[in-house]
C-alpha positions, 0 to 999 in steps of 0.5 A: 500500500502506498500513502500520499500526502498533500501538506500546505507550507508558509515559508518566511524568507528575506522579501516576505511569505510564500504558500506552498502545496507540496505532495509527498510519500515520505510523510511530514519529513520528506515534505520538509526535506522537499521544500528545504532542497527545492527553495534552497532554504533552511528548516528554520525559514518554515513557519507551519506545515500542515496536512490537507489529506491522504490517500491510500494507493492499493 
């Protein structure tokens, strides 16, 4: 069985805040992992992590 999460994330950088929407199969860690590589920014810069949903994939 597979699980896909959808997580919504606020990013504080140097010109402000950013949304994003980010689809993981590694749980909350691997969502961080994703928006810390992808925008080139520290852990500290996420301000909140949420999740949206999850499904199951047979």
């Amino acid at each position: 069985m597979l699980i896909i999460e959808t997580f919504t994330a606020t990013l504080k950088h140097d010109h402000g805040k950013r949304r994003l929407t980010i689809v993981s199969l590694s749980g909350e860690e691997g969502a961080i992992k994703q928006i810390t590589m992808a925008e080139n920014c520290p852990r500290i810069a996420i301000k909140n992590l949420k999740k949206i949903s999850t499904h199951e994939i047979l």
